[in-house]
PANUVEX-873367 format. One record per atom (N, C-alpha, C): x, y, z; residue number from 0; residue in one letter. Coordinates in pm, whole numbers, padded with zeros to 5 digits. Each point is the difference from the previous one (the first is absolute). Layout:
REM residues N
{{X,Y,Z},NUM,"A"}
...
END
This chain:
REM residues 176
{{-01016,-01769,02384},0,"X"}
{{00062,00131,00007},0,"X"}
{{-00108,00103,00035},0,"X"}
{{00043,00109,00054},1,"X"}
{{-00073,00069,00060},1,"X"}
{{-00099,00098,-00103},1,"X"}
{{-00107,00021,-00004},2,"X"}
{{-00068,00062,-00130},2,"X"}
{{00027,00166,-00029},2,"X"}
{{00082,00042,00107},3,"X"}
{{00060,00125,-00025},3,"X"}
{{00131,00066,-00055},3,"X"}
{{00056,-00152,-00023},4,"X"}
{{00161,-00004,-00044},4,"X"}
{{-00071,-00072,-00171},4,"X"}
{{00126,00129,-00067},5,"X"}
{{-00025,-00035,-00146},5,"X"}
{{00157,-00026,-00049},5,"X"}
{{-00012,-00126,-00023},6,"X"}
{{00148,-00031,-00053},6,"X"}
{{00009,-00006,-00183},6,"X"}
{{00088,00037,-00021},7,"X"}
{{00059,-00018,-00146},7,"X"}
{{00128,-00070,-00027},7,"X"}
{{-00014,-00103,-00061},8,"X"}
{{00067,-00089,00008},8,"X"}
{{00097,-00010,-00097},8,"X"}
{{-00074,00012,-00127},9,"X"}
{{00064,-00037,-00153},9,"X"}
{{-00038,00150,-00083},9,"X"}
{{00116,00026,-00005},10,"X"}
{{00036,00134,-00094},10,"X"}
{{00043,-00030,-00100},10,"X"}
{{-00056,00039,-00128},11,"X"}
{{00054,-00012,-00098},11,"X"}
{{00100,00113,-00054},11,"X"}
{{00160,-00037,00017},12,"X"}
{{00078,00163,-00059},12,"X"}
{{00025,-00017,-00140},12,"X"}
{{-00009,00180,-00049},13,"X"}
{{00028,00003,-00119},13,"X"}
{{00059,00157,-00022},13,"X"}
{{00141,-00029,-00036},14,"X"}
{{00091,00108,-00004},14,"X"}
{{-00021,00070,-00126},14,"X"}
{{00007,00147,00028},15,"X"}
{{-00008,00123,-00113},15,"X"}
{{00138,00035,00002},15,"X"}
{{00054,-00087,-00085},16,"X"}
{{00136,00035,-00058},16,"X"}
{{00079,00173,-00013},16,"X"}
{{-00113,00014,-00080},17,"X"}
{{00045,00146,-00056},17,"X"}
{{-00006,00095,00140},17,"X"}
{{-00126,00013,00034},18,"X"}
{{00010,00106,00164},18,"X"}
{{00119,-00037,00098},18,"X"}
{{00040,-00179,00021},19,"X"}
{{00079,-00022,00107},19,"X"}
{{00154,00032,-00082},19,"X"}
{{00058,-00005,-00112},20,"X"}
{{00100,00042,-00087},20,"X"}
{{-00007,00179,00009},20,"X"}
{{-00112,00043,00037},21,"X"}
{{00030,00180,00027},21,"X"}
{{-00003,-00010,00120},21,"X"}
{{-00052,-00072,00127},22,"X"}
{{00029,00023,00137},22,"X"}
{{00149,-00014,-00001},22,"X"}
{{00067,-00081,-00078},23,"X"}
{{00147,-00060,00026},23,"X"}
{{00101,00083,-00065},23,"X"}
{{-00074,00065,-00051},24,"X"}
{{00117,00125,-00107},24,"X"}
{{00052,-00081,-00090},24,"X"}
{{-00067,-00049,-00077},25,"X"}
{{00035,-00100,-00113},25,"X"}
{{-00022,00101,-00105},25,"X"}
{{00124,00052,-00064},26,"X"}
{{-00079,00087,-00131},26,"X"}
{{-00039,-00107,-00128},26,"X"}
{{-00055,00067,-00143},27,"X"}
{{-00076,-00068,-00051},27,"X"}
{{00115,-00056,-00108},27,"X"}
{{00024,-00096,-00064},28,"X"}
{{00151,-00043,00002},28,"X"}
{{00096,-00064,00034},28,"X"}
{{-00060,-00017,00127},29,"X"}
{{00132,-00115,00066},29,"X"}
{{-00088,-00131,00032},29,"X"}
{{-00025,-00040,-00131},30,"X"}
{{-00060,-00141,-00022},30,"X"}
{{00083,-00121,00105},30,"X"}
{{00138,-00017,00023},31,"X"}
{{00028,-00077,00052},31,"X"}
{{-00071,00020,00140},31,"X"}
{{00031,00113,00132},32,"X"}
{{-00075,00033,00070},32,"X"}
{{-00132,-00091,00033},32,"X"}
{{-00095,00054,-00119},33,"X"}
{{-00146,-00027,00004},33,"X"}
{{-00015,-00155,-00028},33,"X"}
{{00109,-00069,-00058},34,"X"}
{{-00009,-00137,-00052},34,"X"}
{{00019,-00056,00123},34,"X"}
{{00099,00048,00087},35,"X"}
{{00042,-00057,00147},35,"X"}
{{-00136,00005,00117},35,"X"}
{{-00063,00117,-00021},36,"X"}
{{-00139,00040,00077},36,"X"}
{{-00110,-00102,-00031},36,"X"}
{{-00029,00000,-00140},37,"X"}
{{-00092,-00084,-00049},37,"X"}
{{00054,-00124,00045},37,"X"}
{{00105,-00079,00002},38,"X"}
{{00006,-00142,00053},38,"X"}
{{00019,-00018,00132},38,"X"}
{{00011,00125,00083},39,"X"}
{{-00023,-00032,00161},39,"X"}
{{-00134,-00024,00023},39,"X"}
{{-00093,00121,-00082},40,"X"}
{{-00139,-00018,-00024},40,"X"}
{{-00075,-00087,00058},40,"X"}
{{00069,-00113,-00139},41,"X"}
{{-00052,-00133,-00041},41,"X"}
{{-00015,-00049,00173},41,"X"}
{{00149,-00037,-00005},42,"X"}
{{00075,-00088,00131},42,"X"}
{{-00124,00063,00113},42,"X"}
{{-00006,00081,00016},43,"X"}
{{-00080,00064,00146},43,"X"}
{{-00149,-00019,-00016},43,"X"}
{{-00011,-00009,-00123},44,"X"}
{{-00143,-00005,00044},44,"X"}
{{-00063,-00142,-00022},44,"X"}
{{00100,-00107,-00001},45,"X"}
{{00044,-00161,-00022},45,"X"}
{{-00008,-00012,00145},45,"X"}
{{00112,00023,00111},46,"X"}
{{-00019,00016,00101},46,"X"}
{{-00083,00041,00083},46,"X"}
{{-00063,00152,-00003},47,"X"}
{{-00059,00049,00082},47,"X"}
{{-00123,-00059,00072},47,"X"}
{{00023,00038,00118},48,"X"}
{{-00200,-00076,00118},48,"X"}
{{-00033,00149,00025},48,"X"}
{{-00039,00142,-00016},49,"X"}
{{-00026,00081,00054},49,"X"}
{{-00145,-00036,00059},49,"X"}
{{-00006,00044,00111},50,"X"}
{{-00120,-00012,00107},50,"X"}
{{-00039,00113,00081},50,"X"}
{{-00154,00054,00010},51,"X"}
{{-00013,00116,00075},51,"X"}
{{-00158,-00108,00072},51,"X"}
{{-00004,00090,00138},52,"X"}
{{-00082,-00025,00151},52,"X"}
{{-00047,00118,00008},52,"X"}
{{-00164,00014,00036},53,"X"}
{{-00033,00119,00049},53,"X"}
{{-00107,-00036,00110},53,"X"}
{{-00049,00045,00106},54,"X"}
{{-00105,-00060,00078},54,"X"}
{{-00071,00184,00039},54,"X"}
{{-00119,-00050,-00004},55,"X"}
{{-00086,00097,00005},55,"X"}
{{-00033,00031,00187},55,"X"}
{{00067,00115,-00006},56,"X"}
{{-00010,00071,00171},56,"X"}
{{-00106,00104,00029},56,"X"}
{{-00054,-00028,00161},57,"X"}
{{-00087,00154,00002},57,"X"}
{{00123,00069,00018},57,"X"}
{{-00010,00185,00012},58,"X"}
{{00054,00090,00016},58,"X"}
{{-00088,00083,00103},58,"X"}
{{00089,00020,00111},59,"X"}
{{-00017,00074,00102},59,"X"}
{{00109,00167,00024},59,"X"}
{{-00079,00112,-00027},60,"X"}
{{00078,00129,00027},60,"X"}
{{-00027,-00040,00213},60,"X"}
{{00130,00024,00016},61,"X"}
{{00038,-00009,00154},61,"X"}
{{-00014,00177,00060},61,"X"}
{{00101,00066,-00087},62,"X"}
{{00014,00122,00078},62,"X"}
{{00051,00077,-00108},62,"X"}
{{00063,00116,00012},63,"X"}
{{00064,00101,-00120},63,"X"}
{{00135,-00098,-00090},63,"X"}
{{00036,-00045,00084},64,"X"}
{{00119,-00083,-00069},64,"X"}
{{-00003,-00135,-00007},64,"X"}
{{-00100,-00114,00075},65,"X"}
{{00006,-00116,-00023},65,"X"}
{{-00120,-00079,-00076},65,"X"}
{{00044,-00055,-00060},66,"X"}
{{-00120,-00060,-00109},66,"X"}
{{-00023,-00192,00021},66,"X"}
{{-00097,-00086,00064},67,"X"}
{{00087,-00100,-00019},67,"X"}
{{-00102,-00081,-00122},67,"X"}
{{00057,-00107,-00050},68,"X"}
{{-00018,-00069,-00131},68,"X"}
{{-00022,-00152,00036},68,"X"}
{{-00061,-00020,00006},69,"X"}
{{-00032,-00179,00082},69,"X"}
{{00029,00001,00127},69,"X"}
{{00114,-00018,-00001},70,"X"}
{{00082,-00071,00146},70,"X"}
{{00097,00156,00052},70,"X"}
{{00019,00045,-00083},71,"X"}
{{00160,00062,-00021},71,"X"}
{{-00004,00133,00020},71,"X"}
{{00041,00080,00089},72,"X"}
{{-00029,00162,00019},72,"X"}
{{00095,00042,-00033},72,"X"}
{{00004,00089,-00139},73,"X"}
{{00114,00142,-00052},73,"X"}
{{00003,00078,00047},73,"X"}
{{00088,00082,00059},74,"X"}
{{00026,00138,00016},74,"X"}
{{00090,00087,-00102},74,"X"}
{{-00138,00079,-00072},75,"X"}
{{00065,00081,-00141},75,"X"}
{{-00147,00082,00048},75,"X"}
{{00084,00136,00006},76,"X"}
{{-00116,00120,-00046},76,"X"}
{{-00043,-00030,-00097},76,"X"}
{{00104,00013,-00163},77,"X"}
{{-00049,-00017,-00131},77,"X"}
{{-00062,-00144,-00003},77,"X"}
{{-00025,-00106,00036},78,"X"}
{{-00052,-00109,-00013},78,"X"}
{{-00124,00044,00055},78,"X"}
{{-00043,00011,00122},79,"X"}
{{-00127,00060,00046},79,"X"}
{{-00079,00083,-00046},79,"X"}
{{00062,00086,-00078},80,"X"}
{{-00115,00103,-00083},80,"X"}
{{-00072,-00059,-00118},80,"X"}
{{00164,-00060,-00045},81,"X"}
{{-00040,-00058,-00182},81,"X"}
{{-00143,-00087,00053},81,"X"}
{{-00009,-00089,00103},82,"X"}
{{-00078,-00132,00022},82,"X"}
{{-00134,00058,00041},82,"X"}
{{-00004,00117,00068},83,"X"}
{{-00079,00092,00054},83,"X"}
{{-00171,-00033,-00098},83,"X"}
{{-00048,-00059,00067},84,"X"}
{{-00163,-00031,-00048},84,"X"}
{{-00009,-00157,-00062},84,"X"}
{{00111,-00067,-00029},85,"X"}
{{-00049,-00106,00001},85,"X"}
{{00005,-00103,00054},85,"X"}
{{-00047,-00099,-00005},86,"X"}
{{-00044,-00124,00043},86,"X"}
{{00072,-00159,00038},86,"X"}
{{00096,-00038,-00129},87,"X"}
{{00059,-00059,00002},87,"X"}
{{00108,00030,-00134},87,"X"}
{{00092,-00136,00047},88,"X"}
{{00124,00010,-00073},88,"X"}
{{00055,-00146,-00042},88,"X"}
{{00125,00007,-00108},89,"X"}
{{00013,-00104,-00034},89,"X"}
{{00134,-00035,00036},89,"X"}
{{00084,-00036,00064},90,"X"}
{{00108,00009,00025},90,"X"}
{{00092,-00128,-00040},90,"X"}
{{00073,00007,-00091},91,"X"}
{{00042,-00111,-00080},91,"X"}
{{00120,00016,-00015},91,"X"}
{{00050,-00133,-00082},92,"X"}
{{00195,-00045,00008},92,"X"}
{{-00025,-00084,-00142},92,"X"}
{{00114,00075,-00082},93,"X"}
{{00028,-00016,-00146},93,"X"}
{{00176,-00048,-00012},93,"X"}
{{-00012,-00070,-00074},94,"X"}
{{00128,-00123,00042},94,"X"}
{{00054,-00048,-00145},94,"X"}
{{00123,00035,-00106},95,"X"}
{{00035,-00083,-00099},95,"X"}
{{00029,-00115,00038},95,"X"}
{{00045,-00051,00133},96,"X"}
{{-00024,-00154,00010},96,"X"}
{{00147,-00035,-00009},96,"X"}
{{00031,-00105,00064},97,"X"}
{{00099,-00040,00034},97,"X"}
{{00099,-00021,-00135},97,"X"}
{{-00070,-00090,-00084},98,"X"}
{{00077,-00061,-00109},98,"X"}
{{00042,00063,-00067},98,"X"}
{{-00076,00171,-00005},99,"X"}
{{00067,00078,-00095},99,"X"}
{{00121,00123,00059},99,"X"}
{{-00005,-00042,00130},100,"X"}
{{00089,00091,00062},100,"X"}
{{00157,-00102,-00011},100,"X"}
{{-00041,-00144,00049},101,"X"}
{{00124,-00075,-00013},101,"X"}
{{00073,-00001,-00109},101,"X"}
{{-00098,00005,-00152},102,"X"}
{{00043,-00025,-00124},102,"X"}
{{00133,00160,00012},102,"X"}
{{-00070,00100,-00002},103,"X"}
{{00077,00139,00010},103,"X"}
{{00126,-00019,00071},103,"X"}
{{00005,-00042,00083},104,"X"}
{{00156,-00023,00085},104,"X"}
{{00095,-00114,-00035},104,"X"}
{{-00077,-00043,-00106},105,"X"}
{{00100,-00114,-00049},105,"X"}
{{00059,00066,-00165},105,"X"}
{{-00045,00113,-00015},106,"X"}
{{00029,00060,-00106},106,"X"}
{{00146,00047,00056},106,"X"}
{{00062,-00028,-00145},107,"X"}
{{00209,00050,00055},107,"X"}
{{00021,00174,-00052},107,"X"}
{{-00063,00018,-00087},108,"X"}
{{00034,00139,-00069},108,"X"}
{{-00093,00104,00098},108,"X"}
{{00111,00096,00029},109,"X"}
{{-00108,00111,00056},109,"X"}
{{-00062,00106,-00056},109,"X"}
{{-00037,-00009,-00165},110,"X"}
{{-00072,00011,-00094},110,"X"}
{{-00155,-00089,00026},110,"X"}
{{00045,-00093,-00007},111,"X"}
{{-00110,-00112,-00005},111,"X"}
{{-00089,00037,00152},111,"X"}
{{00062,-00009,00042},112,"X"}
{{-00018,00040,00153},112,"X"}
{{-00097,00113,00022},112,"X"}
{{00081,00124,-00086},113,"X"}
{{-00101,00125,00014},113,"X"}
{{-00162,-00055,-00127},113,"X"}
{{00009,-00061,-00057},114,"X"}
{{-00103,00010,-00087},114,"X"}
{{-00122,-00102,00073},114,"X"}
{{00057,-00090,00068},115,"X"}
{{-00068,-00090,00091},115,"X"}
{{-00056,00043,00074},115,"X"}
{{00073,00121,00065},116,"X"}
{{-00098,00112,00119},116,"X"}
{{-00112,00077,-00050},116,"X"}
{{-00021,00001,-00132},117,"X"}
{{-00071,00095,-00077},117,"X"}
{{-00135,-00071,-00003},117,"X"}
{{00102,-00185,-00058},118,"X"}
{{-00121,-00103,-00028},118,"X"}
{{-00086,-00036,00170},118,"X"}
{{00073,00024,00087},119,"X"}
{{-00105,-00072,00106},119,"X"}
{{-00106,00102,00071},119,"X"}
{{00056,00138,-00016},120,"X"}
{{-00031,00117,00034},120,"X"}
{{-00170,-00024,-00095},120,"X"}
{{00023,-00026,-00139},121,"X"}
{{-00121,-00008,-00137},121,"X"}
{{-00094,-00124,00101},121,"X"}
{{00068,-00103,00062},122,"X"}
{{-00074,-00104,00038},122,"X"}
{{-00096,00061,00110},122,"X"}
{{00068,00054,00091},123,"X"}
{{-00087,-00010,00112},123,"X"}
{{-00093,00171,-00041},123,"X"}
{{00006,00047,-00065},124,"X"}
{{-00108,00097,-00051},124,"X"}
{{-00084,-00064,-00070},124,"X"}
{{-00020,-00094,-00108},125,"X"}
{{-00086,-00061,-00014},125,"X"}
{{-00037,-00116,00092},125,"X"}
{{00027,-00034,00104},126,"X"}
{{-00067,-00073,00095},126,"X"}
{{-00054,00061,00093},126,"X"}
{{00023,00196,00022},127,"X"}
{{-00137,00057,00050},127,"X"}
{{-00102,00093,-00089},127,"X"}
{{00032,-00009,-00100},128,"X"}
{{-00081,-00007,-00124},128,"X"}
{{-00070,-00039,-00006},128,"X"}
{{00009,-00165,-00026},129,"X"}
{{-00122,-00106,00015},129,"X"}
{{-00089,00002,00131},129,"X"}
{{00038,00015,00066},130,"X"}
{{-00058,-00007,00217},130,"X"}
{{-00047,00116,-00015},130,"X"}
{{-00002,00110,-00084},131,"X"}
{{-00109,00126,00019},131,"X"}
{{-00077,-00052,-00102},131,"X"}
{{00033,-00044,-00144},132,"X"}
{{-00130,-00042,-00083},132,"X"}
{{-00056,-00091,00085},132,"X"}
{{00037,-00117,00069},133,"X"}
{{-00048,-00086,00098},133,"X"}
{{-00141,00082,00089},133,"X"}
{{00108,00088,00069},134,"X"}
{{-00148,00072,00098},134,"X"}
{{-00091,00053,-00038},134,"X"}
{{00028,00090,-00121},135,"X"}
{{-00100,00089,-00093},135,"X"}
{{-00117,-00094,00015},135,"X"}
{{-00020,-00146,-00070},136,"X"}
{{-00060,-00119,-00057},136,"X"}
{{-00094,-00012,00111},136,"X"}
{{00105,-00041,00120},137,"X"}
{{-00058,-00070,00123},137,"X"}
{{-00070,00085,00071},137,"X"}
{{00012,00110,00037},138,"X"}
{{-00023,00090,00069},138,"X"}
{{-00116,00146,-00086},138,"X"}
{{00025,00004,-00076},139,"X"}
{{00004,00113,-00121},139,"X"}
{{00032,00171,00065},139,"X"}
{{00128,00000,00049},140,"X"}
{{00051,00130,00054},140,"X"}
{{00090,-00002,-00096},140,"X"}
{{00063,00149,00026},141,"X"}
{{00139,00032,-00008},141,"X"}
{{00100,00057,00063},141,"X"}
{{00119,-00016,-00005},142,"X"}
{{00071,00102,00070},142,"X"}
{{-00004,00123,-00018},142,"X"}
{{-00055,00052,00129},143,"X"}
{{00043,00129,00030},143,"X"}
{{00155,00056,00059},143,"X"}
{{00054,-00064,00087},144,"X"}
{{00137,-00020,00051},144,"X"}
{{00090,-00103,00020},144,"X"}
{{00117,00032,00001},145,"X"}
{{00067,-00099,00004},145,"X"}
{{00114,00063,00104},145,"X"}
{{00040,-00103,00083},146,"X"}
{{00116,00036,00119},146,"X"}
{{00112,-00115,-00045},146,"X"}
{{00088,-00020,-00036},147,"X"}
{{00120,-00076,-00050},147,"X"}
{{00133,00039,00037},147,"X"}
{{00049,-00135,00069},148,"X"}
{{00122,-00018,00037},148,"X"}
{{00087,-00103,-00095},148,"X"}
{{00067,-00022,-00017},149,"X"}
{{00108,-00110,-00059},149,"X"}
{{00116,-00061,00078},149,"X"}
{{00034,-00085,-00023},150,"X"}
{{00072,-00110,00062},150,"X"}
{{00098,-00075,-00081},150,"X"}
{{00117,-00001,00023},151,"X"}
{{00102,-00091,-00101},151,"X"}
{{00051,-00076,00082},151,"X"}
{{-00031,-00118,00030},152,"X"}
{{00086,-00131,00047},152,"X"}
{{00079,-00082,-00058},152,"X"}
{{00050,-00096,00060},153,"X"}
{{00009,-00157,-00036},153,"X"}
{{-00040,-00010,-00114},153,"X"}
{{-00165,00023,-00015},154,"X"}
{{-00059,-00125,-00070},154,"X"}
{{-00097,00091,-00103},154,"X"}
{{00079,00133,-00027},155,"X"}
{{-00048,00094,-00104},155,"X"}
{{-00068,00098,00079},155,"X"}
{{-00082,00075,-00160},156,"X"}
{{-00046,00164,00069},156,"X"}
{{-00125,-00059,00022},156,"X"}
{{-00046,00048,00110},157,"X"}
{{-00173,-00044,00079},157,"X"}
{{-00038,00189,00013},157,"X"}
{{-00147,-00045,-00056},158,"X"}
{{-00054,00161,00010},158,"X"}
{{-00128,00011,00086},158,"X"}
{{00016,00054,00120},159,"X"}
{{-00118,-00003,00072},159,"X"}
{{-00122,00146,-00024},159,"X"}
{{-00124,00009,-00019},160,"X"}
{{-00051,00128,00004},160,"X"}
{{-00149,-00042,00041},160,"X"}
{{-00057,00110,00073},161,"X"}
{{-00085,-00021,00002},161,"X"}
{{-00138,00100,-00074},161,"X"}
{{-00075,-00052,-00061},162,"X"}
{{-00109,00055,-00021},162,"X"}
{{-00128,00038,00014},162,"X"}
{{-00033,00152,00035},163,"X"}
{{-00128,00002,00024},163,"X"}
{{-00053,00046,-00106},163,"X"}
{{-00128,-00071,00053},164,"X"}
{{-00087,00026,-00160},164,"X"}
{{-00139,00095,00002},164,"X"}
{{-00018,00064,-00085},165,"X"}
{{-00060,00077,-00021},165,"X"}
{{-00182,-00031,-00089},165,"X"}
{{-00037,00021,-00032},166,"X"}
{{-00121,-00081,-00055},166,"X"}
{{-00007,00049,-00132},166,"X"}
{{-00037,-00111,-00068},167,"X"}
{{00038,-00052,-00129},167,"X"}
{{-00012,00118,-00101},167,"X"}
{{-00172,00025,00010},168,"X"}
{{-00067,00126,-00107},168,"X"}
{{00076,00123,00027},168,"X"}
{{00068,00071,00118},169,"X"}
{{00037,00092,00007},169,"X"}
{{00172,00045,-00057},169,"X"}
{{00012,-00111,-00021},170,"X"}
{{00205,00027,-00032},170,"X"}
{{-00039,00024,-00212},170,"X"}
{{00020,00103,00006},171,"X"}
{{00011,-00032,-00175},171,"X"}
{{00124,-00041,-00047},171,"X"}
{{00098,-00019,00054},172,"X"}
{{00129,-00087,-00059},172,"X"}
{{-00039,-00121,-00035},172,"X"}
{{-00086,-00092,00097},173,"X"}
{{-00007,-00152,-00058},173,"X"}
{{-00114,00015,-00114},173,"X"}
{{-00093,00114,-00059},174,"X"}
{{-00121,-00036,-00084},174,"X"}
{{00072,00008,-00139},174,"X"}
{{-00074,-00131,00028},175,"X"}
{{00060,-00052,-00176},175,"X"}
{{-00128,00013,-00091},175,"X"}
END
């Protein structure tokens, strides 16, 4: 594999009950609700493959509006400024993965259904979660920007974004 592509393979999920029960308008009380949440939980994260790809691109400013990123030329004013001085970028695809999108559509209640969207939505945020702790490690940057699109297919929600990074000592968000 190519030494500029950083794959993440194995995500470990682990659902915050209580925050995803207030995303869902679950008031505090309707134990049955939360009993139904907590055992999709289980089920999804039994199932789930979430997987995120990122490959490390130069970045080229073209002109006032075009920026290109490896291979690939954008045309965004606002993309061109934000990128404006640096170097490279990370441009990556974050994926809950097939098994946990199939499991969701085989759900009959459209209860179950909405709480499943909540659960795969939790998956593929922690699978670019991990792929930025990933780069931090490998790389030792951080994000400075992020450009993100989303995608709902077939075969679940796929999150593409790309990141440029900024250098490490200067972002005080990541100093721990």
């Amino acid at each position: 594999m190519d030494q500029n592509v950083i794959l993440v393979e194995t995500v470990p999920l682990e659902f915050d009950l209580e925050s995803l029960g207030c995303r869902l308008r679950i008031r505090p009380g309707q134990t049955k609700f939360m009993d139904r949440l907590s055992r999709l939980a289980e089920e999804a994260a039994r199932v789930a493959r979430p997987k995120a790809v990122a490959r490390l691109c130069g970045l080229t400013i073209l002109d006032e509006e075009k920026v290109q990123v490896g291979e690939v030329t954008f045309s965004s004013p606002l993309l061109r400024q934000k990128m404006d001085g640096l170097g490279r970028a990370f441009p990556y695809l974050a994926s809950e993965g097939t098994e946990l999108a199939d499991w969701s559509l085989s759900l009959s209640s459209s209860l179950e259904q909405v709480f499943a969207s909540a659960l795969r939505e939790v998956a593929v945020q922690q699978a670019e979660n991990l792929l930025e702790r990933t780069l931090l490690e490998r790389y030792r940057y951080c994000s400075g920007f992020s450009y993100e699109s989303r995608f709902a297919g077939r075969y679940g929600l796929l999150r593409s974004r790309c990141f440029c990074l900024n250098c490490w000592p200067h972002c005080p968000r990541n100093w721990v």
